[in-house]
C-alpha positions as CSV (number, residue, x, y, z in Angstrom):
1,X,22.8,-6.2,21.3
2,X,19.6,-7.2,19.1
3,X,20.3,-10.6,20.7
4,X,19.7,-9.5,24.2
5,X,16.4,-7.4,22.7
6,X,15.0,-10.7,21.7
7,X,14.8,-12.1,25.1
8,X,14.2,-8.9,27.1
9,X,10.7,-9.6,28.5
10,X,10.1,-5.6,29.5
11,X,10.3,-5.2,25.7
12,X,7.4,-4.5,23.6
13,X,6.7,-8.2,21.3
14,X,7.0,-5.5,18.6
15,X,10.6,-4.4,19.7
16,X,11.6,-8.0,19.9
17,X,10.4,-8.7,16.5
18,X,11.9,-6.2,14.7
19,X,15.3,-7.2,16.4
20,X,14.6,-10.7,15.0
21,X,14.2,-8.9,11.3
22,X,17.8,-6.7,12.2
23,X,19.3,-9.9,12.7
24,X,17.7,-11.9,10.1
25,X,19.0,-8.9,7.5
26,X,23.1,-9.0,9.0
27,X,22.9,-12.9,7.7
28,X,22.7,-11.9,4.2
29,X,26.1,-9.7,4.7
30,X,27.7,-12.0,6.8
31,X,27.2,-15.0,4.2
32,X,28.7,-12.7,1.2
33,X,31.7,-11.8,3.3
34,X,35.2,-13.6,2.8
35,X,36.3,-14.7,6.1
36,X,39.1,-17.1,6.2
37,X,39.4,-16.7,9.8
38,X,35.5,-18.1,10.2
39,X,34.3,-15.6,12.6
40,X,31.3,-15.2,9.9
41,X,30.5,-19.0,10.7
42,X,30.4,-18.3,14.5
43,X,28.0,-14.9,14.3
44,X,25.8,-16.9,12.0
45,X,25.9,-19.8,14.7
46,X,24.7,-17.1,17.3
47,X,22.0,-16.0,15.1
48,X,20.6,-19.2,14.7
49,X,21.3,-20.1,18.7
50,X,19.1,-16.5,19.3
51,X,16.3,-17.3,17.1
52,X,16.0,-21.1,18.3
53,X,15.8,-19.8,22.0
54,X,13.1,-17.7,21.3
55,X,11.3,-20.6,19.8
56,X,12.0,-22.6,22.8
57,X,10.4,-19.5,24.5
58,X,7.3,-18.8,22.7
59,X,7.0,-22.2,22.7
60,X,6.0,-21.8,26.7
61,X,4.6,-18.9,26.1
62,X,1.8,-18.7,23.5
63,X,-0.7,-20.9,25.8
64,X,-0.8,-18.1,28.5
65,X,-1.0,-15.6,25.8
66,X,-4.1,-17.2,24.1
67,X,-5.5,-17.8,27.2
68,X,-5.1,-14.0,28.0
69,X,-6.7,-13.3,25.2
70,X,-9.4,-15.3,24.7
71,X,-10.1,-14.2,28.1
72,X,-10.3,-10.9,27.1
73,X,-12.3,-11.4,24.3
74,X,-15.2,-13.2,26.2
75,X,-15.0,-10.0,28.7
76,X,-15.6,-7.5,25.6
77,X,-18.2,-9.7,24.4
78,X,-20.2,-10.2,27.1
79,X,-20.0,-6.2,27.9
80,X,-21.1,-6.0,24.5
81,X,-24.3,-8.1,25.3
82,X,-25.0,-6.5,28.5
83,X,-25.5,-3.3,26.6
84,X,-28.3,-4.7,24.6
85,X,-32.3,-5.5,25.4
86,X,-34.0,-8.3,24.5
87,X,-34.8,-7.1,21.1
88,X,-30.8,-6.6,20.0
89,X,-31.1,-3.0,20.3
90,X,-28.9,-0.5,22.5
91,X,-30.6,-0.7,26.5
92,X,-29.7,3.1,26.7
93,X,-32.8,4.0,25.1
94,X,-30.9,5.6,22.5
95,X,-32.3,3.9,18.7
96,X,-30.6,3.9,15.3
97,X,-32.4,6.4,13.0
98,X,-35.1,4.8,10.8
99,X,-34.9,5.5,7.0
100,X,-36.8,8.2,6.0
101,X,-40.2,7.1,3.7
102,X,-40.9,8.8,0.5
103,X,-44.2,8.9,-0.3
């Protein structure tokens, strides 16, 4: 099941991490087992077979992701910007307090 969650793209990246981490932890258990039958051997096989997939996938998918978000970056930058006057200070005509003088 936590196999399938890794590659479900309507899953949160979150989600699909943390079924990485579930199957990262059974590895442990499955290592420590005595299995004479080798079925430990095939699940750890599967593990590995999940995980390298997901490489292979992230592998075509981090480009459009940083291209996403450096996209979105520029945007809130540029918003920022557009928000300001020449001086650097808010254009809504709205200043920071000044420090009060003692005198």
């Amino acid at each position: 099941m936590f196999s399938l969650n890794v590659h479900d793209p309507s899953l949160s990246y979150s989600m699909q991490t943390t079924s990485i981490k579930l199957l990262l932890n059974l590895i442990e258990g499955i290592i420590h087992r005595n299995d004479a039958e080798g079925k430990g051997r095939v699940l750890l096989v599967r593990i590995m077979d999940t995980i390298v997939n997901k490489f292979v996938t992230l592998k075509d998918r981090i480009p459009k992701l940083l291209t996403t978000y450096k996209a979105h970056t520029d945007r809130a930058a540029s918003s920022a910007r557009a928000h300001l006057n020449a001086n650097g200070e808010p254009s809504d005509g709205v200043r920071a307090a000044s420090p009060a003088r003692i005198h």
